[in-house]
PyMOL Python script that loads the backbone (N, CA, C, O; Angstrom):
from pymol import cmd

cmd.read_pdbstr("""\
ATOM      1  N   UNK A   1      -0.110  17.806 -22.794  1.00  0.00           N
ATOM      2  CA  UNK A   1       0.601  18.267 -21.625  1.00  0.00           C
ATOM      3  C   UNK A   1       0.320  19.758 -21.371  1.00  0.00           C
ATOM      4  O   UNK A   1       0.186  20.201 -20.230  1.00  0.00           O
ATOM      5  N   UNK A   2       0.241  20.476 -22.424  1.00  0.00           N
ATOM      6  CA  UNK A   2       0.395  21.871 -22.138  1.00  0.00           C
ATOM      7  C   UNK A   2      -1.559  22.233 -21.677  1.00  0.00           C
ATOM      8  O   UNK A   2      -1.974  23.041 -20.846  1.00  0.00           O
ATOM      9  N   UNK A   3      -2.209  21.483 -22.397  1.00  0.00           N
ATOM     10  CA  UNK A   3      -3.905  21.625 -21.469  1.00  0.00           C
ATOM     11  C   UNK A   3      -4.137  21.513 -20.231  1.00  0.00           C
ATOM     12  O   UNK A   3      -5.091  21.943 -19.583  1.00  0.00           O
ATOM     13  N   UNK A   4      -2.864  20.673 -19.769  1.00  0.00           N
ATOM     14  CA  UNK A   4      -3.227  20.059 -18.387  1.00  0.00           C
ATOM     15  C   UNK A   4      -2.438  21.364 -18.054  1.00  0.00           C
ATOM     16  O   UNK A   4      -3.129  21.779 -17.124  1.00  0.00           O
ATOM     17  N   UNK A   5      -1.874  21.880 -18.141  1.00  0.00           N
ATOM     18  CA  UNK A   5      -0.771  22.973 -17.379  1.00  0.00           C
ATOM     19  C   UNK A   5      -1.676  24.185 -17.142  1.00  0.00           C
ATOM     20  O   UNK A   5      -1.834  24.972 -16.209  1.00  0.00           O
ATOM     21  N   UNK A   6      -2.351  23.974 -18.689  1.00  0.00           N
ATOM     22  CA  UNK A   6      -3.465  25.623 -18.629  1.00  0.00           C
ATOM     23  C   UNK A   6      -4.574  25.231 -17.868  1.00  0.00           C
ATOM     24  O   UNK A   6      -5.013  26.023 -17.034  1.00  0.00           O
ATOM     25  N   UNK A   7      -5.138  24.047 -18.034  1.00  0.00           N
ATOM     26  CA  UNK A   7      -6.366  23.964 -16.791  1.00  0.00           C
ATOM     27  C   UNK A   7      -5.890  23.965 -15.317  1.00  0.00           C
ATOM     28  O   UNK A   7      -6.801  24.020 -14.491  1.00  0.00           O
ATOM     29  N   UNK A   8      -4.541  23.911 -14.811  1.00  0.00           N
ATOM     30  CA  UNK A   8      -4.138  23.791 -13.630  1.00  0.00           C
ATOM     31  C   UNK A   8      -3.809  25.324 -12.979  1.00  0.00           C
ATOM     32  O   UNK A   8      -4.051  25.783 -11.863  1.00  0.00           O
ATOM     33  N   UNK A   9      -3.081  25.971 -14.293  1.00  0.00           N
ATOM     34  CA  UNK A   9      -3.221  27.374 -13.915  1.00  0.00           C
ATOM     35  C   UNK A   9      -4.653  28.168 -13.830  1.00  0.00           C
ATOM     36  O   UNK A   9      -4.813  29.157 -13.116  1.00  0.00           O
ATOM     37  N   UNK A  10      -5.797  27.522 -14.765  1.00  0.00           N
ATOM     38  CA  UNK A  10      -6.843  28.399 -14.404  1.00  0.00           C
ATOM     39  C   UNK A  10      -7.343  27.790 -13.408  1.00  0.00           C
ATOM     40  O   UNK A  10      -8.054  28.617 -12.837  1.00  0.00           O
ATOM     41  N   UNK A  11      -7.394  26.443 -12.666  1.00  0.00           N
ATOM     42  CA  UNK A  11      -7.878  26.457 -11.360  1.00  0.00           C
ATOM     43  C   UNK A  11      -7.370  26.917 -10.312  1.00  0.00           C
ATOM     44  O   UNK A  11      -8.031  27.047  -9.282  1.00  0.00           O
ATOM     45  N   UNK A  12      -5.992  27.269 -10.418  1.00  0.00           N
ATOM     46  CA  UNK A  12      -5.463  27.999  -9.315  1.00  0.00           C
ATOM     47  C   UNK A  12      -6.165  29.193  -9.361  1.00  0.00           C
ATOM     48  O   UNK A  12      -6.862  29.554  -8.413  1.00  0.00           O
ATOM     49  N   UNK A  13      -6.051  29.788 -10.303  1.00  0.00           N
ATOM     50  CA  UNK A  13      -6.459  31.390 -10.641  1.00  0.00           C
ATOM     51  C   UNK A  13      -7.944  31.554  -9.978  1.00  0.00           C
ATOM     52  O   UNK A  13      -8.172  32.530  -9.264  1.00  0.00           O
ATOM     53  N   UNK A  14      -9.192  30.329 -10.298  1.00  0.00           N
ATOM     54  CA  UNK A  14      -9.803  30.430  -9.920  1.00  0.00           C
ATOM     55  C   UNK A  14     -10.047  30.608  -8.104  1.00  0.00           C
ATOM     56  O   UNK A  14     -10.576  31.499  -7.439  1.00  0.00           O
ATOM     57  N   UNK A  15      -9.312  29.169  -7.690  1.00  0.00           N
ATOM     58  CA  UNK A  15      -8.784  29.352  -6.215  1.00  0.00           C
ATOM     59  C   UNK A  15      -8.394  30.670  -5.726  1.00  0.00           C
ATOM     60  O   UNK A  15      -8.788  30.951  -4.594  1.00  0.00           O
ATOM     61  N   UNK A  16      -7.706  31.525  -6.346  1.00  0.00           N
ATOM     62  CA  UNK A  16      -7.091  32.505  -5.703  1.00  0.00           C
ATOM     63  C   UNK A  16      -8.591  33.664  -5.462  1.00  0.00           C
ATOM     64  O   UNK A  16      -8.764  34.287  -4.415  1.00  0.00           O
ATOM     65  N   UNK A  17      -9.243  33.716  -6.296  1.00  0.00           N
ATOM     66  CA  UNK A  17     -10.322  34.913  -6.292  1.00  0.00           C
ATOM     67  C   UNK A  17     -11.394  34.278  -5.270  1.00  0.00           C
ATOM     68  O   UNK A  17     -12.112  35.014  -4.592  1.00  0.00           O
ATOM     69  N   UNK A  18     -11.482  32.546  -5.177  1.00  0.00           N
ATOM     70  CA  UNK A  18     -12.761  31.730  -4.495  1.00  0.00           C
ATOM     71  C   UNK A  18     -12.357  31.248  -3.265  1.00  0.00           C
ATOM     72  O   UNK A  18     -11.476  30.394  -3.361  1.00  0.00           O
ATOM     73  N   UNK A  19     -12.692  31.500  -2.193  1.00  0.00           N
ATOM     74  CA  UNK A  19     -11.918  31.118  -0.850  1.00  0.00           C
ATOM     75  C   UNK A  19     -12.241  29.472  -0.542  1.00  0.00           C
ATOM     76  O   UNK A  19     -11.444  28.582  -0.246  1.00  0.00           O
ATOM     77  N   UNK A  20     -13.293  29.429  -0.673  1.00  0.00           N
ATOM     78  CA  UNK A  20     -13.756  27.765  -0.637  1.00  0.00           C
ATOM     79  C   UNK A  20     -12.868  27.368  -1.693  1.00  0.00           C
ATOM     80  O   UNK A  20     -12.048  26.498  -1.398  1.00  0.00           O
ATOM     81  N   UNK A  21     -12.862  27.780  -2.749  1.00  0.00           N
ATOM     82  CA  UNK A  21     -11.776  26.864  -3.608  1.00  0.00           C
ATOM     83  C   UNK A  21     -10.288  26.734  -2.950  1.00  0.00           C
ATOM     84  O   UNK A  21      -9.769  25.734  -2.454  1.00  0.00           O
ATOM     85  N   UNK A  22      -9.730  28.130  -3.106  1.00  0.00           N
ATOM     86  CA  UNK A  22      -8.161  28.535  -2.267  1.00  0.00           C
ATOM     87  C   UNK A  22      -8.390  27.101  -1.135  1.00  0.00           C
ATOM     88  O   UNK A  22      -7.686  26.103  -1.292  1.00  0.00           O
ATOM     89  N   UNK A  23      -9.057  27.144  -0.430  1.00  0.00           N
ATOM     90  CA  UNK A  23      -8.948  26.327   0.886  1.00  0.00           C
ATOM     91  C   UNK A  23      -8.999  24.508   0.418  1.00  0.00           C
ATOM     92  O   UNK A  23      -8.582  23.625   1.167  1.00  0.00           O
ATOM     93  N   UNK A  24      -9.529  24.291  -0.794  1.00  0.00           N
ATOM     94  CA  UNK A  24      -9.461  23.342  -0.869  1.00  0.00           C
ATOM     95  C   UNK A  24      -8.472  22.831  -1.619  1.00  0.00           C
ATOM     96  O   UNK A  24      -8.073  21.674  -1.488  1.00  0.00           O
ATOM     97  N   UNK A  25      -7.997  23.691  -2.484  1.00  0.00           N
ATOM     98  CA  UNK A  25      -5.941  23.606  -3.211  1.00  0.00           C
ATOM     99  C   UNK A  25      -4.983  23.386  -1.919  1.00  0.00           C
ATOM    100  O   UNK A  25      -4.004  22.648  -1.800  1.00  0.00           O
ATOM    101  N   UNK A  26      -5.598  24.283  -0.977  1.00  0.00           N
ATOM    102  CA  UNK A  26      -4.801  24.064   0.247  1.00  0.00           C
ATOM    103  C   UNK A  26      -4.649  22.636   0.663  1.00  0.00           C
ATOM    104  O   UNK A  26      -3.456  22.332   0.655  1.00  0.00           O
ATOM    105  N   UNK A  27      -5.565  21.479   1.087  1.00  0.00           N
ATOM    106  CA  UNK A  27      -5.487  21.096   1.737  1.00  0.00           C
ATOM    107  C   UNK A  27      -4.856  19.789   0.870  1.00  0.00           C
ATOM    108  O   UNK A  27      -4.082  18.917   1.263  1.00  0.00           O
ATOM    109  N   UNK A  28      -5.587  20.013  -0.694  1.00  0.00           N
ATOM    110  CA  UNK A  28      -4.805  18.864  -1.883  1.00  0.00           C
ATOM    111  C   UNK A  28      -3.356  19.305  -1.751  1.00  0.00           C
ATOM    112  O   UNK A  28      -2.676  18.348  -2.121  1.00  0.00           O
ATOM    113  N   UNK A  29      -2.586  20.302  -1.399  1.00  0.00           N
ATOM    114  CA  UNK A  29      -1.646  20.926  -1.719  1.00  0.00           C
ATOM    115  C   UNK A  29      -0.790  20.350  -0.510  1.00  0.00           C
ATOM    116  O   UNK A  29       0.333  19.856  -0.610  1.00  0.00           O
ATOM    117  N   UNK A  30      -1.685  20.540   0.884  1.00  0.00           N
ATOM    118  CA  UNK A  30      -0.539  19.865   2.510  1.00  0.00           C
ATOM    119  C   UNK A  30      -0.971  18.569   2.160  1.00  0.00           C
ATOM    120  O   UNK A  30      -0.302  17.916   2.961  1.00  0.00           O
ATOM    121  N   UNK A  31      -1.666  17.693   1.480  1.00  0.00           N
ATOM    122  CA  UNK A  31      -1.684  15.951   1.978  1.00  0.00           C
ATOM    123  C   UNK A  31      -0.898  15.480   1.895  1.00  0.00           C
ATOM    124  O   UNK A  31      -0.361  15.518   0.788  1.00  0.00           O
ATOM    125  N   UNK A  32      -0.293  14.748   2.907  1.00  0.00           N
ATOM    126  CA  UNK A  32       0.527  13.601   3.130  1.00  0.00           C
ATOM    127  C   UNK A  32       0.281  12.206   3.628  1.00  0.00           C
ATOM    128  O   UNK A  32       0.151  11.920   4.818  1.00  0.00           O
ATOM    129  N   UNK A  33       0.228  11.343   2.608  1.00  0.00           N
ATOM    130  CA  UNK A  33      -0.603   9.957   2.546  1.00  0.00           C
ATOM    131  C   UNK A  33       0.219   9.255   3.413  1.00  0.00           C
ATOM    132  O   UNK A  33       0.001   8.049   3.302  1.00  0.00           O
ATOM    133  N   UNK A  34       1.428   9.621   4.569  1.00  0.00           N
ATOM    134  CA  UNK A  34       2.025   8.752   4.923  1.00  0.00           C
ATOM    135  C   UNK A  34       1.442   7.284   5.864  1.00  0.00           C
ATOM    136  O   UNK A  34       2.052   6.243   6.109  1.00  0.00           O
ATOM    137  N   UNK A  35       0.071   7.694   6.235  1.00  0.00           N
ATOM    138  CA  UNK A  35      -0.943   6.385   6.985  1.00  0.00           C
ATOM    139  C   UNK A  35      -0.380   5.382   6.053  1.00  0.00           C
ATOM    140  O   UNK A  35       0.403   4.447   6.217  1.00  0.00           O
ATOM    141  N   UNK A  36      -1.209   6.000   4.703  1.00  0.00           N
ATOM    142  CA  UNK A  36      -1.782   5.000   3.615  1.00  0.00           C
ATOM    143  C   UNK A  36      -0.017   4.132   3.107  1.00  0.00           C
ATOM    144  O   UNK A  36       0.012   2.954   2.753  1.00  0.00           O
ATOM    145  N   UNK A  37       1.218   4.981   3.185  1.00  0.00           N
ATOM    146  CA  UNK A  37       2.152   4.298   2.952  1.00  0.00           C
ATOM    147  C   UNK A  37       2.442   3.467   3.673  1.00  0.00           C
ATOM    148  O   UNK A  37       2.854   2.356   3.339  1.00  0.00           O
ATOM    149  N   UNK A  38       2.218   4.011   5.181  1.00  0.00           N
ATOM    150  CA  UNK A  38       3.298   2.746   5.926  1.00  0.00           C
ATOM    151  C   UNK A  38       2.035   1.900   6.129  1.00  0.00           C
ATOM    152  O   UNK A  38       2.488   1.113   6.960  1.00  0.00           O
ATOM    153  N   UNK A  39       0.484   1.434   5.904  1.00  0.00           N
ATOM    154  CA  UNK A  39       0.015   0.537   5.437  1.00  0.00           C
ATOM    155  C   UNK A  39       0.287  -0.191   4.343  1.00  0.00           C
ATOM    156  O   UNK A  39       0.312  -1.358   4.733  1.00  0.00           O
ATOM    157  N   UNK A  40       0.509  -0.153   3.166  1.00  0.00           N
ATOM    158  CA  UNK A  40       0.994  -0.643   1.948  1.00  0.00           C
ATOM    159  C   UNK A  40       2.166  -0.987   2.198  1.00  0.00           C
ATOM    160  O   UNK A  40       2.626  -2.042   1.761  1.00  0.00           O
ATOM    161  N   UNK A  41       2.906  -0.091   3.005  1.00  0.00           N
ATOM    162  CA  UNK A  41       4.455  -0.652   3.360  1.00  0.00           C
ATOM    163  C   UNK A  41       4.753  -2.400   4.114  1.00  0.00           C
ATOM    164  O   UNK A  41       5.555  -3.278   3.795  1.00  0.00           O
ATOM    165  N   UNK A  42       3.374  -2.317   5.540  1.00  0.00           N
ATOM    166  CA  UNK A  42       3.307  -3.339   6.080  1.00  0.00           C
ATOM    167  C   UNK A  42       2.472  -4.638   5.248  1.00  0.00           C
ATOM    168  O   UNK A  42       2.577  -5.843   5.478  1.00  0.00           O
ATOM    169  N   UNK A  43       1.757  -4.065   4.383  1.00  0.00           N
ATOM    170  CA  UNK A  43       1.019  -4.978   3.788  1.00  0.00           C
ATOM    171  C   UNK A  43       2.155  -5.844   3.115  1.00  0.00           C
ATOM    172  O   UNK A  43       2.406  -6.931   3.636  1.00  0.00           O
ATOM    173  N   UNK A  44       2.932  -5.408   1.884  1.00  0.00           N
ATOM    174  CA  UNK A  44       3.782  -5.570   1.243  1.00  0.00           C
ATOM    175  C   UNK A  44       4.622  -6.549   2.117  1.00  0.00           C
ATOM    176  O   UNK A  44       4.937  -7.671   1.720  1.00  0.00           O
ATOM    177  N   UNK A  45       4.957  -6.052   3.319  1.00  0.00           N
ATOM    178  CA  UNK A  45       6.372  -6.440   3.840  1.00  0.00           C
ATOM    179  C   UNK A  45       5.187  -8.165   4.953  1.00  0.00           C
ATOM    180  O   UNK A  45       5.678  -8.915   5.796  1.00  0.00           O
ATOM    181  N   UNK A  46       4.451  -8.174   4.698  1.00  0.00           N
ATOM    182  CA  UNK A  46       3.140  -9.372   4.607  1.00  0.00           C
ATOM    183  C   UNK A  46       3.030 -10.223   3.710  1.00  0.00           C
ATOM    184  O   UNK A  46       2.790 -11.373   4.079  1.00  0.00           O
ATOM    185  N   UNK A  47       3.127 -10.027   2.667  1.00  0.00           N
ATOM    186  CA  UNK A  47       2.760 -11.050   1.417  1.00  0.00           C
ATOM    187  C   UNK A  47       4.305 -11.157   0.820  1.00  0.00           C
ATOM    188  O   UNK A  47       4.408 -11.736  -0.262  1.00  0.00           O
ATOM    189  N   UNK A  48       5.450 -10.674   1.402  1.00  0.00           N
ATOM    190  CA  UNK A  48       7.212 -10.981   1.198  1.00  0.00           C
ATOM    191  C   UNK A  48       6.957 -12.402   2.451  1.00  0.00           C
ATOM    192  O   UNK A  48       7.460 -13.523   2.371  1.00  0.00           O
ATOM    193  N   UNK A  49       5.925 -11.819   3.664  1.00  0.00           N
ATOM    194  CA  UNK A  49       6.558 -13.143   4.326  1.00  0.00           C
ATOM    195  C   UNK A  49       5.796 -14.496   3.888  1.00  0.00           C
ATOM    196  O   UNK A  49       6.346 -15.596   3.853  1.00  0.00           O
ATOM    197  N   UNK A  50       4.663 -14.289   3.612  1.00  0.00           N
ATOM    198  CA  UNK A  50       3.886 -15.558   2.955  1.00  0.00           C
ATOM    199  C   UNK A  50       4.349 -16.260   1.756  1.00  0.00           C
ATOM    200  O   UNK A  50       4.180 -17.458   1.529  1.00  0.00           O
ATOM    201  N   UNK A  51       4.946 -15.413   1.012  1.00  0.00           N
ATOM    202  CA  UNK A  51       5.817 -15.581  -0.185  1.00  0.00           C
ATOM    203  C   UNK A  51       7.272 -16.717   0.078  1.00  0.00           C
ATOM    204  O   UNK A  51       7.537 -17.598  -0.740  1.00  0.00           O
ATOM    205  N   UNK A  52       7.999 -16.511   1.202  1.00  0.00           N
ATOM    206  CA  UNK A  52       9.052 -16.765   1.765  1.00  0.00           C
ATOM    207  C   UNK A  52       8.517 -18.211   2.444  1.00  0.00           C
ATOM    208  O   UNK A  52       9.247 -19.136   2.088  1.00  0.00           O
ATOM    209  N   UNK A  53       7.551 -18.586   3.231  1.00  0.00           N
ATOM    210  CA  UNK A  53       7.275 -19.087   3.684  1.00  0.00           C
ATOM    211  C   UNK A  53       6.507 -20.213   2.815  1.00  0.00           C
ATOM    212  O   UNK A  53       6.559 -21.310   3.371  1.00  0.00           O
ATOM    213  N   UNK A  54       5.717 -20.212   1.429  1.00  0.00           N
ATOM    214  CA  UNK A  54       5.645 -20.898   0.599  1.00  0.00           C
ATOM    215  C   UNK A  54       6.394 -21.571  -0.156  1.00  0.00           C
ATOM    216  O   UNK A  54       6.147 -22.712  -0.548  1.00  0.00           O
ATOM    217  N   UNK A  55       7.665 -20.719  -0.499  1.00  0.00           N
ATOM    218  CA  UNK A  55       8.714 -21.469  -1.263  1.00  0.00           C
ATOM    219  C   UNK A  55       9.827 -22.445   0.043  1.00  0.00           C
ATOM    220  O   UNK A  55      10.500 -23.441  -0.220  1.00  0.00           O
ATOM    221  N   UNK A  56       9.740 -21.943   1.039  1.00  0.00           N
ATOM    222  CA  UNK A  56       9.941 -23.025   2.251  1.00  0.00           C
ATOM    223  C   UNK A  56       9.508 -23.656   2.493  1.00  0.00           C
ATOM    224  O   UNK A  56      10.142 -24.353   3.285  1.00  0.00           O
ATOM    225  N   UNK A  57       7.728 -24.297   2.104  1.00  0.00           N
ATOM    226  CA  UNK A  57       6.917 -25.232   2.348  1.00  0.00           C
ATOM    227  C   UNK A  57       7.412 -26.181   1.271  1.00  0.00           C
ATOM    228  O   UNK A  57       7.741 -27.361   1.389  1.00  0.00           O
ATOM    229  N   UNK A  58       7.380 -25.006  -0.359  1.00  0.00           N
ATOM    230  CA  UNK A  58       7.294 -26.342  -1.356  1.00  0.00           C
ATOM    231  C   UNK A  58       8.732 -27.074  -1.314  1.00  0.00           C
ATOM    232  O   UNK A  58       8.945 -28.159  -1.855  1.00  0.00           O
ATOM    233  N   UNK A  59       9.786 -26.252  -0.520  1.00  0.00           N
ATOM    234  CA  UNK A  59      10.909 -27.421  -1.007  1.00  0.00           C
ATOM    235  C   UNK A  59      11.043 -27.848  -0.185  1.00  0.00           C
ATOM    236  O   UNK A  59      12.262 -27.946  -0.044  1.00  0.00           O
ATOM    237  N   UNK A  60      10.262 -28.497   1.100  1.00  0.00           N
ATOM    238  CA  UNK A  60      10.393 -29.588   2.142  1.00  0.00           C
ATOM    239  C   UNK A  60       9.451 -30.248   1.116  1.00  0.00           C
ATOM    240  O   UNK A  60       8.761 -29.802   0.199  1.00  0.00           O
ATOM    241  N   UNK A  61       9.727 -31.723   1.716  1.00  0.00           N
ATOM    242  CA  UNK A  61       8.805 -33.016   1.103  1.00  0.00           C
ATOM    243  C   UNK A  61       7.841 -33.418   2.655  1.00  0.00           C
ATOM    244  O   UNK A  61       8.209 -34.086   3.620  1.00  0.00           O
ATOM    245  N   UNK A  62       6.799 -32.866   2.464  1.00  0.00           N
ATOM    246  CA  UNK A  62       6.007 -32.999   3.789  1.00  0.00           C
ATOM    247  C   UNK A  62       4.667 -33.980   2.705  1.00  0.00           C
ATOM    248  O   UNK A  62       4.146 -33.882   1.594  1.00  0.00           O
ATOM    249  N   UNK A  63       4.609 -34.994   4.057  1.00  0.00           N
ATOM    250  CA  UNK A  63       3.423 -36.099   4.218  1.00  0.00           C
ATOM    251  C   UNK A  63       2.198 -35.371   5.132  1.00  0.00           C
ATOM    252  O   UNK A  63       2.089 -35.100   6.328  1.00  0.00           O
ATOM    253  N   UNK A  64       1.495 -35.228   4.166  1.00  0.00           N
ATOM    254  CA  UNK A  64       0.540 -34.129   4.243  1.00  0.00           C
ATOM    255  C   UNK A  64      -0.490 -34.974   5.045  1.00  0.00           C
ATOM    256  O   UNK A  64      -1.238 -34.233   5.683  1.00  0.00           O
ATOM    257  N   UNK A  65      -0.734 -36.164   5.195  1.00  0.00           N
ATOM    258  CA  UNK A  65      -1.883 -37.296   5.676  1.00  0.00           C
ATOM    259  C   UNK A  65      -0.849 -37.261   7.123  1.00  0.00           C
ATOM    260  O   UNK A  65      -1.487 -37.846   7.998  1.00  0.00           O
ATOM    261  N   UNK A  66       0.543 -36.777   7.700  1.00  0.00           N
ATOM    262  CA  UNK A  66       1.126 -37.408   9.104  1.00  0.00           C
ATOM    263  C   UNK A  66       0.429 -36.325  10.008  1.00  0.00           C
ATOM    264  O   UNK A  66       0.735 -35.149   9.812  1.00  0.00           O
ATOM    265  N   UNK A  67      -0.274 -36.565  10.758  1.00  0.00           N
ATOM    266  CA  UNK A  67      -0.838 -35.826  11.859  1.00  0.00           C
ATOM    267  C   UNK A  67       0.514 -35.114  12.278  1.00  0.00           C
ATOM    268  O   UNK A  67       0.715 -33.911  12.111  1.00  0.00           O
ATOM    269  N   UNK A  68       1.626 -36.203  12.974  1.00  0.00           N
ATOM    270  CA  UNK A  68       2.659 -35.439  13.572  1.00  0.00           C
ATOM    271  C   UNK A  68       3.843 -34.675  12.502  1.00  0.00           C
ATOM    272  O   UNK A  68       4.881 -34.205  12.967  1.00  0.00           O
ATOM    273  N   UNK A  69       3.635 -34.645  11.542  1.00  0.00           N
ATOM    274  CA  UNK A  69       4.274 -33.424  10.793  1.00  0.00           C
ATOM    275  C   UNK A  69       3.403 -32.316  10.723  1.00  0.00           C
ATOM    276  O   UNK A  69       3.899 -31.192  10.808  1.00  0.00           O
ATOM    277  N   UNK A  70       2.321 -32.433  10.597  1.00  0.00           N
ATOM    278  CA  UNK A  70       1.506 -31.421  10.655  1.00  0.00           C
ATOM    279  C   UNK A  70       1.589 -30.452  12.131  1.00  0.00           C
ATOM    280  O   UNK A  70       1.361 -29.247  12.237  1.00  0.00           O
ATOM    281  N   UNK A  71       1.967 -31.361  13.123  1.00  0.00           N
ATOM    282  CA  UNK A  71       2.117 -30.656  14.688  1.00  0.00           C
ATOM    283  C   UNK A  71       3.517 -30.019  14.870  1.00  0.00           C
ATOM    284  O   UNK A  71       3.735 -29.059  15.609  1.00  0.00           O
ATOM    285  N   UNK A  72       4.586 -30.759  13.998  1.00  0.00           N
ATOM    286  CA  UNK A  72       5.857 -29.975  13.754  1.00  0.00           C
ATOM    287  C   UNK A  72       5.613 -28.589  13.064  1.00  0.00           C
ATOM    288  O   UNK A  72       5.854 -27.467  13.510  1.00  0.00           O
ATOM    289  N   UNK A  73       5.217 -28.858  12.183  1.00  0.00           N
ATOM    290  CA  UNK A  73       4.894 -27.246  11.299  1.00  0.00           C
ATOM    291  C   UNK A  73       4.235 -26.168  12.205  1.00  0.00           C
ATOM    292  O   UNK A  73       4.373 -24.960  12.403  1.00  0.00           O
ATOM    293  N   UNK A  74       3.564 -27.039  12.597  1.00  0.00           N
ATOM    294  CA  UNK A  74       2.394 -25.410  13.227  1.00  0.00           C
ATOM    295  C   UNK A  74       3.412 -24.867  14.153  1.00  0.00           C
ATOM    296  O   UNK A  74       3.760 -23.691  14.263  1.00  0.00           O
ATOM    297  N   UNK A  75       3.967 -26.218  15.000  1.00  0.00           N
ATOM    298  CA  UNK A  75       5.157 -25.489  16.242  1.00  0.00           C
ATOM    299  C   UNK A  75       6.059 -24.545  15.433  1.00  0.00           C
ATOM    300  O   UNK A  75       6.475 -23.551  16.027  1.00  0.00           O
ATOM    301  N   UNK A  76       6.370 -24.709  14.305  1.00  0.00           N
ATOM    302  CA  UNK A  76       6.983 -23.763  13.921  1.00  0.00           C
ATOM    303  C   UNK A  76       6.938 -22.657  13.453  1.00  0.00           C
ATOM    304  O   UNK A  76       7.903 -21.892  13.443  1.00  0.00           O
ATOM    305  N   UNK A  77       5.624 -22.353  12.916  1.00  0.00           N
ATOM    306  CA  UNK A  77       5.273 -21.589  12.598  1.00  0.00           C
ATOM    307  C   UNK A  77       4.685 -20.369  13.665  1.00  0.00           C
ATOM    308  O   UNK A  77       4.207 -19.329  13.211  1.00  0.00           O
TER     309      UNK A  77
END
""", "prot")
cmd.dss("prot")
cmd.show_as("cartoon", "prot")
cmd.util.cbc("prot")
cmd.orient("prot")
């Protein structure tokens, strides 16, 4: 723990004297992944509904060979 603390302080240190560096602490320093969350957010809140929707398939007793159950489902879906 304490290596990682001293290599973090000497890359700052370095940053501070190197402007290309400084600028690039900067920009690790403002990121905000919120795209990447509320993707993962929707993904997630995607595979809750497929999830939901499987354990609703398996506890109906559906005749998988009836054309017209098969035309009920899709309407419902």
């Amino acid at each position: 723990c304490s290596s990682l603390i001293s290599s973090q302080s000497s890359f700052f240190l370095t940053a501070s004297t190197n402007p290309k560096a400084a600028l690039k602490s900067k920009i690790v320093a403002e990121f905000r992944p919120q795209s990447l969350i509320d993707e993962l957010l929707l993904y997630k809140r995607s595979e809750d509904q497929i999830e939901l929707k499987e354990k609703q398939l398996s506890t109906m007793r559906v005749d998988v060979c009836s054309t017209e159950t098969l035309k009920c489902l899709k309407g419902k879906a």
